[in-house]
N, C-alpha and C positions, 0 to 999 in steps of 0.2 A: 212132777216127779223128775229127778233126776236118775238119768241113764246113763251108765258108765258101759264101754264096752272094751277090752282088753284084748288084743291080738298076742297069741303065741307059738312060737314056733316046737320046731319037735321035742326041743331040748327046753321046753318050760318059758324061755327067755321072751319078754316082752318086747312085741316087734312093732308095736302102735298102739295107741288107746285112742277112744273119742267117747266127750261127754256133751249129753243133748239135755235142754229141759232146765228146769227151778224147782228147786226144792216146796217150794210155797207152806215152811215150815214155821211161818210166821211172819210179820210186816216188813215192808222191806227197810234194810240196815238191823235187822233184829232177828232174823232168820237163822238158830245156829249152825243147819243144815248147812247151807248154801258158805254159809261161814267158813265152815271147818272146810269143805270140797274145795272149796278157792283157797285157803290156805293151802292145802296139802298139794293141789297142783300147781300152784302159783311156786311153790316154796322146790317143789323136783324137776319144774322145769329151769329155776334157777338153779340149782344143783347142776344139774345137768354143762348149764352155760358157762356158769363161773369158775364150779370147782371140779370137774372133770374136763373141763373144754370140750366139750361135744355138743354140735349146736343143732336140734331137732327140727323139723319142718312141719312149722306150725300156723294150722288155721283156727279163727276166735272168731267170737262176733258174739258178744253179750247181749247189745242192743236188741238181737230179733229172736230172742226164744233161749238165750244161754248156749254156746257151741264153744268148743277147743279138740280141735284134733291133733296129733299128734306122731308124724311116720318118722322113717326113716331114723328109727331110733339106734342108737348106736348098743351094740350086745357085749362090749366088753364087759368085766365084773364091776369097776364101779357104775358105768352107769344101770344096771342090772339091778346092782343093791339099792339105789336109790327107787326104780322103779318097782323092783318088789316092795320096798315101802311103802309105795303109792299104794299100791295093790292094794294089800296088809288095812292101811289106814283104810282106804275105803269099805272094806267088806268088815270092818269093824266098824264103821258108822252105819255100813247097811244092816247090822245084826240090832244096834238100838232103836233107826229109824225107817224098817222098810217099807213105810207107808212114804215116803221120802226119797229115796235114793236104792235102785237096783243097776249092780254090779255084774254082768257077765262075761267068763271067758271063753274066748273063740281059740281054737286051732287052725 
């Protein structure tokens, strides 16, 4: 299963995420779980980079178990709207597959 975990601050604003685990939603390269999650964070943490210039501090390691953390996120409105995206996108793949993927937010 995939673990998503969401830091927020008072004012709602996304101040970290970290995702642990694999989907294990089918063989691997076939997996649409794990698919769609690496899209969608693959794709805001580019967002983040290229087209707001805000460049987030980031730890990965696929290899041993599926990990990306993600601090020091910057709380202006775009990067904000893309990270409520993220949000958004995931807790709508955990509404289809939450034998797969559990989403929680922290204060």
């Amino acid at each position: 299963m995939i673990r998503v975990q969401f830091k927020l601050d008072s004012n709602q604003r996304v101040t970290s995420f970290k995702m642990t685990g694999h989907a294990d939603a089918g063989p691997y390269g076939q997996d649409i779980v794990c698919a769609a999650v690496s899209a969608l964070s693959i794709s805001t943490i580019n967002g983040l980079e290229q087209v707001v210039h805000k460049k987030p501090h980031l730890e990965q390691d696929s290899a041993n178990g599926g990990f990306l953390e993600a601090t020091k996120l910057d709380l202006g409105r775009e990067s904000q709207v893309l990270l409520q995206t993220l949000l958004n996108g995931l807790v709508d793949i955990q509404e289809s597959y939450p034998q797969n993927i559990e989403v929680k937010m922290l204060n």
